[in-house]
BADOPA-109864 format. One record per residue: x, y, z of N, C-alpha, C, CB in turn. Coordinates in Angstrom, 1 decimal. Glycine has a CB too. Layout:
residues N
nx_ny_nz_cax_cay_caz_cx_cy_cz_cbx_cby_cbz
X_Y_Z_X_Y_Z_X_Y_Z_X_Y_Z
...
***
This chain:
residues 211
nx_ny_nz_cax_cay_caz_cx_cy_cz_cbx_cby_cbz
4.0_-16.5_36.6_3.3_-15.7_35.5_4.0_-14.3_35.5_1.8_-15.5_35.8
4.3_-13.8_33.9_4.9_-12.7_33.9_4.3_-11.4_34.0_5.5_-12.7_33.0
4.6_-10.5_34.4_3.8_-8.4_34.5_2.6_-8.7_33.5_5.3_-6.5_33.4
3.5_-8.7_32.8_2.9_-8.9_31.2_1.4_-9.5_30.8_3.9_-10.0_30.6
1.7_-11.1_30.9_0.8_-11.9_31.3_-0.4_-11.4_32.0_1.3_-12.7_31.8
0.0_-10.7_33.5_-0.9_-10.1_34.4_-2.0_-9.4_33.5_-0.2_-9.1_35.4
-1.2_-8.6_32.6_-1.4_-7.3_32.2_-2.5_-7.5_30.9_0.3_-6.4_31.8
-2.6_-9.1_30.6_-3.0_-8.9_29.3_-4.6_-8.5_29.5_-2.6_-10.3_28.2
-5.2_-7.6_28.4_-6.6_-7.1_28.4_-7.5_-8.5_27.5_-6.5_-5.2_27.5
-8.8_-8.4_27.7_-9.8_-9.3_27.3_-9.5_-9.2_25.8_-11.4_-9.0_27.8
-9.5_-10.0_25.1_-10.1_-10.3_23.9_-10.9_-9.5_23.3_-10.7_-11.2_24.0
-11.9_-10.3_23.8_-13.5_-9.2_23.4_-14.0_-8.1_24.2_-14.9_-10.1_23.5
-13.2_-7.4_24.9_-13.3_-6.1_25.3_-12.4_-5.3_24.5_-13.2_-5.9_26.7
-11.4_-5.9_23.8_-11.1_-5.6_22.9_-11.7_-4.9_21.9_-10.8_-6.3_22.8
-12.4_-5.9_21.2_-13.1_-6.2_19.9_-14.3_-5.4_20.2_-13.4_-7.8_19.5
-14.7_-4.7_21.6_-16.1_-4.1_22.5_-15.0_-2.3_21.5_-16.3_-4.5_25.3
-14.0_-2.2_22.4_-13.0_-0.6_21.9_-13.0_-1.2_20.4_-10.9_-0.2_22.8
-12.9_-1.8_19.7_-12.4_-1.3_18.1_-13.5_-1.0_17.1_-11.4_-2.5_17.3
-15.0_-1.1_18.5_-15.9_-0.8_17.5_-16.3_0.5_18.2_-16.9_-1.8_17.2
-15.7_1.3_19.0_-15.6_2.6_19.0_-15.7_3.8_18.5_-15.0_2.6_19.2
-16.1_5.0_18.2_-16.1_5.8_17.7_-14.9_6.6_17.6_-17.0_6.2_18.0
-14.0_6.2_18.7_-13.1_7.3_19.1_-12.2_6.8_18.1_-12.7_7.6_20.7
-11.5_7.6_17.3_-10.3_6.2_16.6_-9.1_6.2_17.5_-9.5_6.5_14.7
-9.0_7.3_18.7_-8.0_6.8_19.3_-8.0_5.2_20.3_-7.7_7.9_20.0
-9.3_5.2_20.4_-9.2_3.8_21.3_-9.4_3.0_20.5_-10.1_3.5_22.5
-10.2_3.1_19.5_-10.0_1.8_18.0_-8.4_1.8_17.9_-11.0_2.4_16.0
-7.4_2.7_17.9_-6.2_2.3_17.0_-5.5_1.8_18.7_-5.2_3.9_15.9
-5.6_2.1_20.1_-5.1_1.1_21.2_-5.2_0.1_20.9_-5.4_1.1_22.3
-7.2_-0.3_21.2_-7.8_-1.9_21.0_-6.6_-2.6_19.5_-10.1_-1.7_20.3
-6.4_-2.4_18.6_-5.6_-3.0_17.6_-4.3_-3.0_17.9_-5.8_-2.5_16.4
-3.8_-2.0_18.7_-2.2_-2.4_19.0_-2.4_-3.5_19.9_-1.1_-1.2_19.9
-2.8_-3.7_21.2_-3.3_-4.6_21.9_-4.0_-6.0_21.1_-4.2_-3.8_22.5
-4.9_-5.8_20.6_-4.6_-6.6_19.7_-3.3_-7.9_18.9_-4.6_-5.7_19.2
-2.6_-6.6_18.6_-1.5_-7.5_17.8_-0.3_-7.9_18.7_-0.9_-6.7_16.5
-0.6_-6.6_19.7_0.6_-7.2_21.1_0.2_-8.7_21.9_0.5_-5.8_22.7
-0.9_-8.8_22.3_-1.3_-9.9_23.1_-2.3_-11.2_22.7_-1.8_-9.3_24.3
-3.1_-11.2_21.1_-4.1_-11.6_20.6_-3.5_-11.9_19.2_-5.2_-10.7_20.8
-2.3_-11.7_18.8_-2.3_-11.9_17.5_-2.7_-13.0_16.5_-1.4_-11.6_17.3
-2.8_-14.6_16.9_-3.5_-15.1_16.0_-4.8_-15.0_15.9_-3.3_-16.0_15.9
-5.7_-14.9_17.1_-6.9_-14.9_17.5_-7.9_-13.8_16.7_-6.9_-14.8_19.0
-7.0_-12.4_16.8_-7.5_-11.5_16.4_-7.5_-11.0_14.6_-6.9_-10.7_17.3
-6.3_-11.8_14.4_-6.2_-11.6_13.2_-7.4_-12.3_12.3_-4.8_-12.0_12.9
-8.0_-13.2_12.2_-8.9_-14.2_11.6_-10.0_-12.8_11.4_-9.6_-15.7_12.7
-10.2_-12.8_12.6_-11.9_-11.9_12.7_-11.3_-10.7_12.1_-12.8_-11.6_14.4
-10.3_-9.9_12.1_-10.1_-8.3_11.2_-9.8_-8.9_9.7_-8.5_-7.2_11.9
-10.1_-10.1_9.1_-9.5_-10.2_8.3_-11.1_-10.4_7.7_-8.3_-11.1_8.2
-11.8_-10.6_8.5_-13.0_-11.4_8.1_-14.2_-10.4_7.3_-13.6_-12.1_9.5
-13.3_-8.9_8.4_-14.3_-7.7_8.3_-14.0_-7.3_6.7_-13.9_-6.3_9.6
-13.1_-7.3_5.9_-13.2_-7.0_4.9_-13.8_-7.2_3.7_-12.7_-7.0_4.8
-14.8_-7.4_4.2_-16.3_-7.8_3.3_-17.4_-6.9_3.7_-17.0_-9.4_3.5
-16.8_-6.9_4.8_-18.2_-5.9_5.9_-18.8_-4.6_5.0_-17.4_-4.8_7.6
-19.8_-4.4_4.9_-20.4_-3.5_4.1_-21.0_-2.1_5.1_-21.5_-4.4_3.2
-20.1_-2.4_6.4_-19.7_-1.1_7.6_-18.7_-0.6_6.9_-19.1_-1.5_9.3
-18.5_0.1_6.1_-17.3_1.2_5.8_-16.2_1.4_6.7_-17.9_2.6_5.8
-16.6_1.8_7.8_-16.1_2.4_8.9_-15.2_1.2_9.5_-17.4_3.0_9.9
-15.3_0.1_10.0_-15.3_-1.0_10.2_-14.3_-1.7_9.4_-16.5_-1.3_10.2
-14.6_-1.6_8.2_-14.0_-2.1_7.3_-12.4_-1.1_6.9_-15.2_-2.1_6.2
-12.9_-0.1_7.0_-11.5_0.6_7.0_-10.9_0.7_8.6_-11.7_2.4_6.3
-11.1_0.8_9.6_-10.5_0.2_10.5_-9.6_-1.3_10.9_-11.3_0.3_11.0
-10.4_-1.7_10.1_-9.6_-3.6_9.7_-8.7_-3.0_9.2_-10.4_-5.1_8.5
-8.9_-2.6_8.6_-7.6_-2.6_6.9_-6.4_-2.0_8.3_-8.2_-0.8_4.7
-6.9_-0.5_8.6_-5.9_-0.2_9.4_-4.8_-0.8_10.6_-6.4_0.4_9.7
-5.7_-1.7_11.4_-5.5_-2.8_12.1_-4.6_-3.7_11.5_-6.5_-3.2_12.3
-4.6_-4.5_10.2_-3.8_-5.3_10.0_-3.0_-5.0_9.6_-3.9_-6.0_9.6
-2.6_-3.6_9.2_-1.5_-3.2_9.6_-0.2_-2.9_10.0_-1.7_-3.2_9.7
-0.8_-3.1_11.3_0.3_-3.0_12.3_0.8_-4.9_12.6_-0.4_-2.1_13.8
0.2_-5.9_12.0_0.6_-7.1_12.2_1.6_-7.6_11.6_-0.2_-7.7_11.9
2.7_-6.4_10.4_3.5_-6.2_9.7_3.2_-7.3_8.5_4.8_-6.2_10.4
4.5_-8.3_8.4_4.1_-9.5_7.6_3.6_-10.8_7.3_4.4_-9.6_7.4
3.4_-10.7_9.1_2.4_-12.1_9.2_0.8_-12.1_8.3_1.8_-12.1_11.1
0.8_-10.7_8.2_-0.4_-10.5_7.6_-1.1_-10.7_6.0_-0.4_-9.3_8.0
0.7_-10.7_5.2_0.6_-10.7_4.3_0.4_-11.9_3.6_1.2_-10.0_4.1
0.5_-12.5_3.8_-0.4_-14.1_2.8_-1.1_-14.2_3.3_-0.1_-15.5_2.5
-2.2_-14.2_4.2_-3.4_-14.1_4.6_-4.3_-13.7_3.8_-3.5_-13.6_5.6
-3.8_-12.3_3.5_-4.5_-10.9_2.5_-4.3_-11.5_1.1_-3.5_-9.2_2.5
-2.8_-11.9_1.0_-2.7_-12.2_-0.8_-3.8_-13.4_-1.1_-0.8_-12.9_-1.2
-4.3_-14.5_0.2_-5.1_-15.6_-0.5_-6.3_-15.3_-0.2_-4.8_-16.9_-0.1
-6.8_-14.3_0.7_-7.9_-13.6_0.5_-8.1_-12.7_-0.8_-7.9_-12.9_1.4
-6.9_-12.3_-1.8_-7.2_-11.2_-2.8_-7.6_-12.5_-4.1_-5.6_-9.8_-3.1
-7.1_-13.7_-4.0_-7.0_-14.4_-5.2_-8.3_-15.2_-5.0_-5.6_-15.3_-5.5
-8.8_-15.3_-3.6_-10.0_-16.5_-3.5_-11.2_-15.0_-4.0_-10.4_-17.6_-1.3
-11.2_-14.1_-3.9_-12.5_-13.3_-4.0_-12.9_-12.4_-5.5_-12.2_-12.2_-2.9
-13.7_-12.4_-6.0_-14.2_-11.5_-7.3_-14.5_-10.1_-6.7_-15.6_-12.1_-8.0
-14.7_-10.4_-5.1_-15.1_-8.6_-5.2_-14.4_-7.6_-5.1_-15.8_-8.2_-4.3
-14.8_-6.3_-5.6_-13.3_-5.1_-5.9_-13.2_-4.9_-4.7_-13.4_-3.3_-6.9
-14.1_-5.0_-3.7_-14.1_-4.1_-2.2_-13.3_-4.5_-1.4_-15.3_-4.2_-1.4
-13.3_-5.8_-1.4_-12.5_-7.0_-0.5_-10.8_-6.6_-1.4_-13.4_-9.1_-0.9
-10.7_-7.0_-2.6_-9.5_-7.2_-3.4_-9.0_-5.7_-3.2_-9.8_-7.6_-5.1
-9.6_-4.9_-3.3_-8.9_-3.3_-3.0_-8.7_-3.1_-1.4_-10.1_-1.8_-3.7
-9.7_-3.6_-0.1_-8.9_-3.7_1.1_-7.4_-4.4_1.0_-9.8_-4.5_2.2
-7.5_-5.4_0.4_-6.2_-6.5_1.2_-5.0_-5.2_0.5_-6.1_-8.9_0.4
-5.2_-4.6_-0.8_-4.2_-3.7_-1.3_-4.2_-2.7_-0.1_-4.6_-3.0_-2.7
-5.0_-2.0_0.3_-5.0_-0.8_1.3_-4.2_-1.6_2.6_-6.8_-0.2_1.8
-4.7_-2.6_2.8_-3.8_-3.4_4.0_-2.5_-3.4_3.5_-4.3_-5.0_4.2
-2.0_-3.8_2.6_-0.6_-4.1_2.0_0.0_-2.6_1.9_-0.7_-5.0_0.3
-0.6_-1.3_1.4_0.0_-0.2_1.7_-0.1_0.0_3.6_-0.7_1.1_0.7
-0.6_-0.2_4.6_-0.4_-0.1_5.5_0.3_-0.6_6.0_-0.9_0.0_5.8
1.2_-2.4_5.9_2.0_-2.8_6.1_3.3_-2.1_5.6_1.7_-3.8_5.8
3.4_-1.3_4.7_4.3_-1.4_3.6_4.8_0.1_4.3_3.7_-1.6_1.8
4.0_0.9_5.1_3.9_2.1_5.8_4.1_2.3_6.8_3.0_2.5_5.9
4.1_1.5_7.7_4.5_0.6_9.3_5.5_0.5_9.2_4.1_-0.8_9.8
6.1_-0.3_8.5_7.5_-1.1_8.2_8.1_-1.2_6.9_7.3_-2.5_8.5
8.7_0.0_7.1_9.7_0.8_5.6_10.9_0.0_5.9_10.2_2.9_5.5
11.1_-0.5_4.3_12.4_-1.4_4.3_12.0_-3.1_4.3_13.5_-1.0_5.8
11.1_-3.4_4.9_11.4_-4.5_4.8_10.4_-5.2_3.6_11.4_-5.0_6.1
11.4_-6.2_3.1_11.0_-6.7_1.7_9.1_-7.4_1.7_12.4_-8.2_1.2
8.5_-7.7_0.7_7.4_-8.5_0.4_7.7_-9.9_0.2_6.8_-8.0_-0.7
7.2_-10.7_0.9_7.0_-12.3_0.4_6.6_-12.2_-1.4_5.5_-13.3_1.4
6.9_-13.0_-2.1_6.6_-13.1_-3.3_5.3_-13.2_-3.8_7.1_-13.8_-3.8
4.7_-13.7_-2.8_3.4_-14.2_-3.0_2.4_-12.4_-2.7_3.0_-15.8_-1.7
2.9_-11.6_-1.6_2.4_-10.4_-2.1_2.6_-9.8_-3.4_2.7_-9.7_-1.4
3.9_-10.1_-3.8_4.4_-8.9_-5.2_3.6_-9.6_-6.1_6.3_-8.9_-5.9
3.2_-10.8_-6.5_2.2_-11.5_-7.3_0.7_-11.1_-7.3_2.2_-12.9_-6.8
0.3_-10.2_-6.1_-0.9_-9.8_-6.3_-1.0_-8.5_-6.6_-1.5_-10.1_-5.3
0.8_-8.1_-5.9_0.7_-6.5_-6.8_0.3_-6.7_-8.5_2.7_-5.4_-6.7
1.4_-8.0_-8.8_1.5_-7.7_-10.5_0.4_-8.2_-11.0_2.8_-8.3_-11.5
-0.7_-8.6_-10.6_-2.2_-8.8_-10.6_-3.1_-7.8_-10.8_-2.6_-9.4_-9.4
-2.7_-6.9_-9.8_-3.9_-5.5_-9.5_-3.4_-4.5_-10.6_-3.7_-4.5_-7.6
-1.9_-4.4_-11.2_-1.8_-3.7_-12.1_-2.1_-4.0_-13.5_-0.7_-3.3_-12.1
-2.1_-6.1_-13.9_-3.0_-6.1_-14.9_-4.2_-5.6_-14.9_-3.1_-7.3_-15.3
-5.2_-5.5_-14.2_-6.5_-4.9_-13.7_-7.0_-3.4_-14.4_-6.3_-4.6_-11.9
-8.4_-3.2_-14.7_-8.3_-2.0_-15.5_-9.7_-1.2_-14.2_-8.8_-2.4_-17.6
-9.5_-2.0_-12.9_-10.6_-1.6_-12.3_-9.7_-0.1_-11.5_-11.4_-3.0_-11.3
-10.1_0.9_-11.3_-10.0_1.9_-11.1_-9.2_2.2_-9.7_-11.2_2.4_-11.4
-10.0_1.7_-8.8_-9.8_1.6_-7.3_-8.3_0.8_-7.0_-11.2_0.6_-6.6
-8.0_0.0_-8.0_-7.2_-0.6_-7.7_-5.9_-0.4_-7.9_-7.4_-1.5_-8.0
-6.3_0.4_-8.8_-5.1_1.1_-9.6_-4.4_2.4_-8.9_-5.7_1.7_-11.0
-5.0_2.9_-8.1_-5.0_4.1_-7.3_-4.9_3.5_-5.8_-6.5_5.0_-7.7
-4.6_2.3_-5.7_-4.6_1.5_-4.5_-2.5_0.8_-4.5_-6.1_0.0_-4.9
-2.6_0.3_-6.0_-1.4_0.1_-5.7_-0.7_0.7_-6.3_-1.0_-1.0_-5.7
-0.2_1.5_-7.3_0.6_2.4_-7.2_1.4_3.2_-6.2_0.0_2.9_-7.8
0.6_3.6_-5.3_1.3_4.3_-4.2_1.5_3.1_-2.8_0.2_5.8_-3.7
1.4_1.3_-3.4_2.2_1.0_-2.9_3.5_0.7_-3.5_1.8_0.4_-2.3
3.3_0.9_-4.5_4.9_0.2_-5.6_6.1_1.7_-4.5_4.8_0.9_-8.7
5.4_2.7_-4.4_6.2_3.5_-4.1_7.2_3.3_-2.9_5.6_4.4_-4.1
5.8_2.9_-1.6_6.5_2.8_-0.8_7.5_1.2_-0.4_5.6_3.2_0.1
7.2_0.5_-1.7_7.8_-0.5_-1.6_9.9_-0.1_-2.0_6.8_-1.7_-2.7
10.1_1.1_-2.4_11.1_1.4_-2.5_11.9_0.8_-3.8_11.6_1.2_-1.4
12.7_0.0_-3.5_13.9_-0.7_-4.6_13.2_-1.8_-5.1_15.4_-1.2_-3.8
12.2_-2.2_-4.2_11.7_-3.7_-4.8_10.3_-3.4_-5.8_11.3_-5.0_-3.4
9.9_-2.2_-5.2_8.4_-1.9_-6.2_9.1_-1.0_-7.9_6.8_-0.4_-4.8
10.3_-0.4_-7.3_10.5_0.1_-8.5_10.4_0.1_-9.7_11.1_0.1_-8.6
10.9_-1.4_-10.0_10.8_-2.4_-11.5_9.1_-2.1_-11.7_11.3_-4.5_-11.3
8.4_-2.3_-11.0_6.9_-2.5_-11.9_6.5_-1.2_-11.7_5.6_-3.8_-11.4
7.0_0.1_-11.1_6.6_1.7_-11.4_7.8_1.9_-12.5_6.7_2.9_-9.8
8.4_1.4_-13.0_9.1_1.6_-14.2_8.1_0.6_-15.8_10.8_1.0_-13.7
7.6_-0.2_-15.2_7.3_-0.6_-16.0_5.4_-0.1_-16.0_7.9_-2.0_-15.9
4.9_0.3_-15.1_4.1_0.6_-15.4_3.9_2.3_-16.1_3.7_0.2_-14.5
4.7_3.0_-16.2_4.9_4.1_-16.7_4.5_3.8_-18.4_6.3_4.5_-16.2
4.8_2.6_-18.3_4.8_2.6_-20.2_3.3_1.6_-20.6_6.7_1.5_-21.0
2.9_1.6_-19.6_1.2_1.0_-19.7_0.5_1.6_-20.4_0.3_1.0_-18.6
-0.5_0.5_-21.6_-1.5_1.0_-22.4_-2.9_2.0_-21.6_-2.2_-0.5_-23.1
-2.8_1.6_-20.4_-3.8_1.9_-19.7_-3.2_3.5_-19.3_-4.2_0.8_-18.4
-4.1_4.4_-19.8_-3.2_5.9_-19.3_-3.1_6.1_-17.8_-4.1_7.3_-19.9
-4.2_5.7_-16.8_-4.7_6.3_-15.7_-3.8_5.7_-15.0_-6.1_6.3_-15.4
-3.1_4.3_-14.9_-2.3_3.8_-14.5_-0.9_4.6_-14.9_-2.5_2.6_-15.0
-0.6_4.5_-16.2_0.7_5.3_-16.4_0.9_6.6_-15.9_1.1_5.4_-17.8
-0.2_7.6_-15.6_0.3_9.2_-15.3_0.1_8.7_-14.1_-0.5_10.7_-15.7
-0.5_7.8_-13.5_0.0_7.8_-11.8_1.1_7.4_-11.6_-0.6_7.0_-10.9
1.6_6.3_-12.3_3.1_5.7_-12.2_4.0_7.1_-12.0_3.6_4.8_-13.7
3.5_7.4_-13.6_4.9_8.6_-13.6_5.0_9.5_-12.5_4.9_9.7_-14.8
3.4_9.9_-12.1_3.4_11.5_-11.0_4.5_9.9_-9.8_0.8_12.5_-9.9
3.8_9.1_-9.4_5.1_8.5_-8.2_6.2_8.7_-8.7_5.1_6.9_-7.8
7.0_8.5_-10.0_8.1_8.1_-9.9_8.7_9.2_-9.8_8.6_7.3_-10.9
8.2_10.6_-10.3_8.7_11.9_-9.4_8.7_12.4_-8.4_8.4_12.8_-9.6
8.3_11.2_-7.1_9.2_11.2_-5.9_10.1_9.9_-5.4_8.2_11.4_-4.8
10.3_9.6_-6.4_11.6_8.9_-6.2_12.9_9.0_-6.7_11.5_7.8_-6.5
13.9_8.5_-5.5_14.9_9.6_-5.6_15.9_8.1_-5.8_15.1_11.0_-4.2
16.1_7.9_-7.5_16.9_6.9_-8.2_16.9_7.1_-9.4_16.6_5.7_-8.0
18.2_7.2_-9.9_18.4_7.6_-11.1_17.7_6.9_-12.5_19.7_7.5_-11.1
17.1_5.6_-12.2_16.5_4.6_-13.2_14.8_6.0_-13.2_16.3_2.2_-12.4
14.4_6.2_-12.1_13.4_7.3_-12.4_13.4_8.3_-13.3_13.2_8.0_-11.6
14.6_9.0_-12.9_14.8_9.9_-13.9_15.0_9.7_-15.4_15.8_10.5_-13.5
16.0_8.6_-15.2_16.2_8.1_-17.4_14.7_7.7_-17.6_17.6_6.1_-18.0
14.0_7.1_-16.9_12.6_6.9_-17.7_11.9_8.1_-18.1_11.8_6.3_-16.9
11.5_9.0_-16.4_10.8_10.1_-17.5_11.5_11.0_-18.5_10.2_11.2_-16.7
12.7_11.0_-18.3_13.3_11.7_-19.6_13.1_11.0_-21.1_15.0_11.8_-19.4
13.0_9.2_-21.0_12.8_8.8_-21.9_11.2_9.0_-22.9_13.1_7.7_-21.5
10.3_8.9_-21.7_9.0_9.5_-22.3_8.9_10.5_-22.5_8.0_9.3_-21.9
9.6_11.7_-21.8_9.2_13.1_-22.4_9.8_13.3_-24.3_10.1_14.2_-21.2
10.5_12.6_-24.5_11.1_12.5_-25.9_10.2_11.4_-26.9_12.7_12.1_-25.7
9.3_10.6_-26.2_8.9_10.1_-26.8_7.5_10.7_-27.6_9.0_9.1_-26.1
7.3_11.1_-28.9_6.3_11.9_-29.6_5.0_10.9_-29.6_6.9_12.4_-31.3
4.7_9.5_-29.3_3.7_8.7_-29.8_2.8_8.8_-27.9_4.5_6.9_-30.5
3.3_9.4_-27.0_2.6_9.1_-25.7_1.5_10.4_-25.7_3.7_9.1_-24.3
0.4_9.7_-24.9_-0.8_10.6_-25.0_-0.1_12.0_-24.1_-2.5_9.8_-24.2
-0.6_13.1_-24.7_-1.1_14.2_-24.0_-1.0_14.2_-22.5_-2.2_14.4_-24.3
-2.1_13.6_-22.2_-2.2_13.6_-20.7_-1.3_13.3_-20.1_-3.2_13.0_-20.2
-0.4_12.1_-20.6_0.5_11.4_-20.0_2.2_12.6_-20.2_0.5_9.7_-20.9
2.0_13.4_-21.5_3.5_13.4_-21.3_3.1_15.1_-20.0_4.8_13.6_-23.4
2.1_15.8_-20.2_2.0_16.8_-18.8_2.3_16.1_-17.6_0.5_17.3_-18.5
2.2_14.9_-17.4_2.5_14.3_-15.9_3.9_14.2_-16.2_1.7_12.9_-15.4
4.4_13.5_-17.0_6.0_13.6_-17.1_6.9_15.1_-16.7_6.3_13.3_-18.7
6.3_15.8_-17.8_7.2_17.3_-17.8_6.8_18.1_-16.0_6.4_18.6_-19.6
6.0_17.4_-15.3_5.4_17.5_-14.4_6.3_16.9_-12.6_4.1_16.9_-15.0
6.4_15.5_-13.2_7.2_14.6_-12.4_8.3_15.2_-12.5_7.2_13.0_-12.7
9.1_15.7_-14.1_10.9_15.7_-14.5_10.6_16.8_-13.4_11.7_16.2_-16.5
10.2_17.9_-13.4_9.9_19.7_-12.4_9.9_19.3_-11.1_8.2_20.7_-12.7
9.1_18.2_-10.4_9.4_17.8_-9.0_11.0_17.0_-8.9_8.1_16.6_-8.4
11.1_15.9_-9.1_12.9_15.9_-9.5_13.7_17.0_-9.6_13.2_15.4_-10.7
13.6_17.7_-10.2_14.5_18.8_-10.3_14.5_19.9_-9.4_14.3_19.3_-11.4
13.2_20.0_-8.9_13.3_21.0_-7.7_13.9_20.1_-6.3_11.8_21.7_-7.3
13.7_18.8_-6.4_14.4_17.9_-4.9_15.6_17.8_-5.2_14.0_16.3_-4.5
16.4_17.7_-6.7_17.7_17.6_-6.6_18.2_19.4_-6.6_18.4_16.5_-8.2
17.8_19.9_-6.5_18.6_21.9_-6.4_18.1_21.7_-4.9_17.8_23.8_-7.6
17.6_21.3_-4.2_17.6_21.6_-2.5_19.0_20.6_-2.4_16.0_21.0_-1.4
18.9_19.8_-2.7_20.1_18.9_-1.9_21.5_19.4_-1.6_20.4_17.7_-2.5
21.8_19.1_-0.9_23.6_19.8_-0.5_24.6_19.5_-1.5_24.4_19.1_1.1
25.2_20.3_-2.0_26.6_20.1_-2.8_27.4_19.0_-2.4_27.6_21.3_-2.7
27.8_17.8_-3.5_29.0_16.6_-3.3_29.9_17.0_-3.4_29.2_15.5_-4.2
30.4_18.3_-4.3_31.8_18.8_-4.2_32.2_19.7_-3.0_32.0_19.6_-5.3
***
């Protein structure tokens, strides 16, 4: 038997710390967790996202987390079996905490399917849920924060745009330049543009000279 093995902690003393107050020993109990328990543990944090404990419930979300992408079709067939926003907006909060953990690495398709799900969606929470993961999805969320920029839905598009003024790719920039010229976009929307173009522009004058 290995250190290791020796070393591993209970289960459900586990699951005793993650219902803790302290979040530092709720966020051990979940590394632990995913270090020595990971199929076992995963079921039941997945389960909590219905829980109508708040507290609890956003602790799961946090927790799976750190399970990187094992986690993610679990969540995606949890977001398509459920009607409820509560549940459907965790597995999104889960998917930005995966996506937060572990910068760079790509989405199974079957997640990006639930992103381009939550952005048909006109429910509020959700919208404000994945947007700021298209962001941190980098090169691969790009295309649909480019394409959501030009959404009928406003509240969706000025969030697109405020993200796409921290992204640092030139397809960002030709877009908001494109809508700032465009005379038919709402108000609200083109202030977030002329808004996003002013963050761009102050990140490209810090950057160091190519010549």
């Amino acid at each position: 038997m290995s250190r290791d093995e020796n070393c591993k902690p209970d289960l459900e003393d586990l699951f005793d710390d993650f219902a803790h107050p302290n979040p530092q020993i709720k966020e051990e109990a979940y590394l632990k967790m995913s270090r020595y328990w990971p199929e076992e543990s995963m079921p039941r944090l997945l389960a909590n996202l219905d829980q109508t404990d708040i507290e609890l419930r956003r602790a799961s979300v946090k927790a799976l987390g750190v399970f990187g992408r094992r986690s993610l079709l679990p969540l995606a067939q949890i977001f398509h079996a459920s009607e409820n926003r509560i549940v459907r907006t965790s597995c999104l909060k889960a998917f930005v905490q995966v996506a937060a953990k572990f910068p760079g690495e790509a989405f199974p398709k079957e997640a990006i399917e639930v992103v381009e799900l939550a952005l048909q969606d006109d429910i509020p929470e959700l919208i404000l849920t994945v947007v700021p993961l298209l962001s941190l999805l980098g090169k691969q969320g790009l295309p649909l924060l480019l394409q959501s920029c030009k959404s009928n839905n406003i509240l969706l598009a000025a969030i697109a745009v405020t993200a796409l003024g921290e992204v640092d790719d030139p397809a960002a920039e030709a877009c908001l330049k494109e809508l700032q010229v465009d005379d038919l976009i709402d108000d609200l929307l083109r202030g977030s543009v002329i808004d996003a173009l002013n963050t761009l522009e102050q990140r490209n004058a810090g950057k160091p000279s190519t010549q």
